[in-house]
MDAnalysis code that builds the backbone (N, CA, C; Angstrom):
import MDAnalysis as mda
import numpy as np

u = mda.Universe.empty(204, n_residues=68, atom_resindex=np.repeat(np.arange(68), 3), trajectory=True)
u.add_TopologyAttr("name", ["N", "CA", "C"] * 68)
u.add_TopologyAttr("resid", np.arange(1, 69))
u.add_TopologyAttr("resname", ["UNK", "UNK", "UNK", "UNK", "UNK", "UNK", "UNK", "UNK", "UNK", "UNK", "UNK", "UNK", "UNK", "UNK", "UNK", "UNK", "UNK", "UNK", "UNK", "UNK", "UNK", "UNK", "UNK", "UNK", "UNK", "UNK", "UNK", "UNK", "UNK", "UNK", "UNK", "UNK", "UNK", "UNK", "UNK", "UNK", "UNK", "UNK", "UNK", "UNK", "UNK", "UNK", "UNK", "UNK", "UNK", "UNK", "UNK", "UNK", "UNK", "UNK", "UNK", "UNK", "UNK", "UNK", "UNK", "UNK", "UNK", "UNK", "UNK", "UNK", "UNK", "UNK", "UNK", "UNK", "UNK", "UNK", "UNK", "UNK"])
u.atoms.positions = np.array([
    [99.388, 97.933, 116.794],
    [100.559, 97.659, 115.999],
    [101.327, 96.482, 116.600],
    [101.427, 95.527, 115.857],
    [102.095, 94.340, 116.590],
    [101.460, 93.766, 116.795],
    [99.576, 93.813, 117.632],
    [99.080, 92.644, 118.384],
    [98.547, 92.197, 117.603],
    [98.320, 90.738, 117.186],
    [97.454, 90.147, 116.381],
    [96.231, 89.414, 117.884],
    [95.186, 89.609, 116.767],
    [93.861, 88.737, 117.413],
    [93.678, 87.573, 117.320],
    [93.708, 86.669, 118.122],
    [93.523, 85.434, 118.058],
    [92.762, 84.758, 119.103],
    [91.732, 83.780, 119.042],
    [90.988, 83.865, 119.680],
    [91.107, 82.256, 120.966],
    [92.342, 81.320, 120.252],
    [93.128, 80.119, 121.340],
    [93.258, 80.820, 122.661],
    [92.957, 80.213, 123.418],
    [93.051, 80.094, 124.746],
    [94.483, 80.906, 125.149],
    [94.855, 81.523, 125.678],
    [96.194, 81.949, 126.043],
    [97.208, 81.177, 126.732],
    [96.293, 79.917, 127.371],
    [97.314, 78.923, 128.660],
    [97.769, 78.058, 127.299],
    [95.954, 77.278, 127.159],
    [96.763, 75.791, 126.611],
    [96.251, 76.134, 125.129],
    [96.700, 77.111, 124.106],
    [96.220, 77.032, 122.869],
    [95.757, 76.102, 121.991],
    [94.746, 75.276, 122.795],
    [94.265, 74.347, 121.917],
    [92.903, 74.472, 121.564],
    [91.716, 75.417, 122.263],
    [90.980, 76.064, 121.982],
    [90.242, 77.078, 122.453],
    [88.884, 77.653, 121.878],
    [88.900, 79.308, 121.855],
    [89.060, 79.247, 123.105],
    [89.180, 80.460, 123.631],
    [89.031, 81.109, 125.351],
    [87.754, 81.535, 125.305],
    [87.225, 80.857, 126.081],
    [85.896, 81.967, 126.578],
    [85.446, 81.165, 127.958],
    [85.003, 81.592, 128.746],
    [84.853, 81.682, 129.921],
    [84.784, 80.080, 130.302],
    [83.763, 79.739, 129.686],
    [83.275, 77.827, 130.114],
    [85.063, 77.072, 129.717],
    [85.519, 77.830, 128.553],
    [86.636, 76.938, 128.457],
    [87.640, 76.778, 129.836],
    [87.411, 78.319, 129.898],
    [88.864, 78.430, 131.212],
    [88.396, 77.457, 132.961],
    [87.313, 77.609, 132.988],
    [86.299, 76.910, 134.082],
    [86.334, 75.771, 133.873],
    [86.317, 74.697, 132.656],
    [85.931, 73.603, 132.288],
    [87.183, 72.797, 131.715],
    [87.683, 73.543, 130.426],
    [88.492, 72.644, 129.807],
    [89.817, 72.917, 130.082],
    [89.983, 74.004, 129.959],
    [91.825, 74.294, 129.775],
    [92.862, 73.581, 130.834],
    [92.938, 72.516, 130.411],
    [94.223, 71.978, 131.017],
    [95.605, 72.667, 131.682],
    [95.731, 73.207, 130.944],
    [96.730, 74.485, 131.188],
    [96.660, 75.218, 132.981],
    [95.062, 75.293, 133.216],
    [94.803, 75.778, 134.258],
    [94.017, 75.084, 135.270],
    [94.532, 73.501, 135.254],
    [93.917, 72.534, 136.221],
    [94.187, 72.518, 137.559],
    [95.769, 73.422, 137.516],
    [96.092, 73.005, 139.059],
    [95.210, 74.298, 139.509],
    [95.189, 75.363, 139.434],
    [94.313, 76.713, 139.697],
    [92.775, 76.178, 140.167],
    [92.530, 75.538, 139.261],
    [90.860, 75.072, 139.074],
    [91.113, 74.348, 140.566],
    [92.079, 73.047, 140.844],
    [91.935, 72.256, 142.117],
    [91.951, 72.768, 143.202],
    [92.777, 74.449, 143.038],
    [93.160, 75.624, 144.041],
    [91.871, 76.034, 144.541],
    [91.320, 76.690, 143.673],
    [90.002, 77.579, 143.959],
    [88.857, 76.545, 144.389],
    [88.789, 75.874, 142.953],
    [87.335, 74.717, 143.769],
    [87.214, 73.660, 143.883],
    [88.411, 73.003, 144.376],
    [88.543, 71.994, 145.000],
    [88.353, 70.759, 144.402],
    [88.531, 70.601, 142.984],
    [88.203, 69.813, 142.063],
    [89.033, 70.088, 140.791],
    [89.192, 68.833, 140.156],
    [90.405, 69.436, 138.650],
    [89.216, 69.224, 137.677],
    [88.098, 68.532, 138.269],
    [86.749, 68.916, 136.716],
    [85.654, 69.253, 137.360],
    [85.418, 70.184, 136.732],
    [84.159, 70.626, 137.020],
    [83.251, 70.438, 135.307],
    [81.378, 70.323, 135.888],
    [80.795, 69.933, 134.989],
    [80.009, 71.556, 134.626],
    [79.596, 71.709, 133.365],
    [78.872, 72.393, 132.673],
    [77.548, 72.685, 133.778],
    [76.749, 71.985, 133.958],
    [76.054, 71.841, 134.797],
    [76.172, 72.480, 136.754],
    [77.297, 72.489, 136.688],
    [77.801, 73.265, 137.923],
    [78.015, 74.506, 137.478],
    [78.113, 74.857, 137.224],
    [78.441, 76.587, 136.552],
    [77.586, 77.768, 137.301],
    [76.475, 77.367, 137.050],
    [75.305, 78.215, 137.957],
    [75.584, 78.187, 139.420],
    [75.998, 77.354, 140.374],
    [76.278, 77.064, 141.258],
    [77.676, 77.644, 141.892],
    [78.592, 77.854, 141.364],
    [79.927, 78.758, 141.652],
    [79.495, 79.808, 142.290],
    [80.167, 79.604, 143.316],
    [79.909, 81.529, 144.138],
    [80.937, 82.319, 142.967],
    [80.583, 83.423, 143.074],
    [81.224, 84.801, 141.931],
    [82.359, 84.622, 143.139],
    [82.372, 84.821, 144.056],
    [83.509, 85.041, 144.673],
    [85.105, 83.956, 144.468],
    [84.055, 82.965, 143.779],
    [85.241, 81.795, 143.441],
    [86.172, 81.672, 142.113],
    [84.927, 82.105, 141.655],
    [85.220, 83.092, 140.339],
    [86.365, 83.710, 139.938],
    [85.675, 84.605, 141.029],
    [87.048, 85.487, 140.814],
    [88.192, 85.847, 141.561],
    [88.222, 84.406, 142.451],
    [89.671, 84.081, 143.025],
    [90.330, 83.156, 141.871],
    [89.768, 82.434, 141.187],
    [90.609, 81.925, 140.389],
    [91.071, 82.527, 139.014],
    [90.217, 83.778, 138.880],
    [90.772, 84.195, 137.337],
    [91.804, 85.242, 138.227],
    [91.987, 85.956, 139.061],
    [92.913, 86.184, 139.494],
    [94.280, 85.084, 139.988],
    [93.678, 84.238, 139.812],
    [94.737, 82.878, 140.423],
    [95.890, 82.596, 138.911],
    [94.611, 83.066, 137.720],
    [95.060, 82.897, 136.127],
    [95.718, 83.917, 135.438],
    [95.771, 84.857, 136.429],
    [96.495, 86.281, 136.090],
    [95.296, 87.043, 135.172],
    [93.997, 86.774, 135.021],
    [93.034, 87.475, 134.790],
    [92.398, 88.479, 135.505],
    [92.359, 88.148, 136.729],
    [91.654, 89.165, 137.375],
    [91.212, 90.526, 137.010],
    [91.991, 91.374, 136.477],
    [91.179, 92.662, 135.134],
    [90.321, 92.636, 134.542],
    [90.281, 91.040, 134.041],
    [89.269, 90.858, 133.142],
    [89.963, 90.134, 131.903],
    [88.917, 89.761, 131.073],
    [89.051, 88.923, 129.663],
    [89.661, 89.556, 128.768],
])
């Protein structure tokens, strides 16, 4: 009651949220991204390469940490 579904990004509502976005694009969460891995871009291609542990210092860094 009340929540509507929507599927924009929660930081920078400019598009969907899903995982590669928050890792890759979302501006919103660049300074976090430079926090955790030491870089404000990371490539598609690096993805496989992320320790999980980095992971998931930064979605906790995004106030995710619970989960998606």
């Amino acid at each position: 009651m009340g929540i509507e579904s929507d599927d924009l990004c929660r930081f920078c509502e400019l598009e969907a949220e899903t995982p590669t976005h928050l890792l890759l694009d979302s501006g919103a969460v660049v300074q976090s991204r430079m926090y955790c891995f030491n870089t404000f871009v990371l490539e598609e291609a690096e993805l496989p390469t992320l320790r999980p542990s980095k992971i998931i210092s930064f979605l906790g860094k995004i106030g995710l940490r619970g989960g998606l």
